[in-house]
N, C-alpha and C positions, 0 to 999 in steps of 0.2 A: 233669480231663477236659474237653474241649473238644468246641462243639456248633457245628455247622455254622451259618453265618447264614441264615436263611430270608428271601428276599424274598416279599412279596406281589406278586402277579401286576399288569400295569399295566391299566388299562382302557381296554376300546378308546375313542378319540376318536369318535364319530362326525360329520359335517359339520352344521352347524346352521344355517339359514336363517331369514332372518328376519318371510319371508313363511310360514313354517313352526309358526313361534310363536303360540298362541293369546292373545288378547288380557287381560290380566291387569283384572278386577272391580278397581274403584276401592275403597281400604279407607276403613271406617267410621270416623268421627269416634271419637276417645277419649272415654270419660265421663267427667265433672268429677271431679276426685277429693278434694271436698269441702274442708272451712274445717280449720284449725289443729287440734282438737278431735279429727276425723275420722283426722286422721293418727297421732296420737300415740296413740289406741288403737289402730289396726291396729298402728302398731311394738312397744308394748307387748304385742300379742296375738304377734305374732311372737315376742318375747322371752321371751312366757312356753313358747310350743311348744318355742323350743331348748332351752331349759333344760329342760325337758321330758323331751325326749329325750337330752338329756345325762346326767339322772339315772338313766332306766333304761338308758345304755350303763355306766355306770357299775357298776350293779345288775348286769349280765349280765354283768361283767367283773368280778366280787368276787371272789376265789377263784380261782381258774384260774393263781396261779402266775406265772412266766414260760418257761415250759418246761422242757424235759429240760435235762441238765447244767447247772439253774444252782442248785444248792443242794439 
C-alpha cells in the first residue's frame, strides 16, 4: 500500500531590514573551566550517569522479547 508524500508547508519569507534588527547584548565571558583535576572528574561523573542509564535501559528492556512472529 502506498501513502501519498506529504510536504510541509514552506514559510513565508518575510523582508528583513537591518535597521529593523534589535541590537544583540554582548555575551559573557566563559568561566574558567578549571585545572586538569577539575576535568577528569566532571568526565568521569559524566561516565558514570551513562552507564547509568545504560543499565536501567537495559533493566527495562529485560524480558520483553522481540516481538510477535519471532519465536
Amino acid at each position: 500500500m502506498a501513502f501519498p508524500r506529504l510536504s510541509a508547508p514552506r514559510p513565508r519569507r518575510l523582508p528583513v531590514h537591518a535597521a529593523a534588527l534589535p541590537a544583540l547584548p554582548a555575551l559573557p565571558a566563559l568561566a574558567d573551566a578549571g585545572g586538569t583535576d577539575e576535568r577528569l572528574w566532571l568526565l568521569g561523573g559524566l561516565a558514570f550517569a551513562l552507564a547509568g542509564a545504560g543499565a536501567v535501559a537495559r533493566a527495562a528492556a529485560r524480558g520483553r522479547g522481540r516481538g510477535r512472529g519471532h519465536g
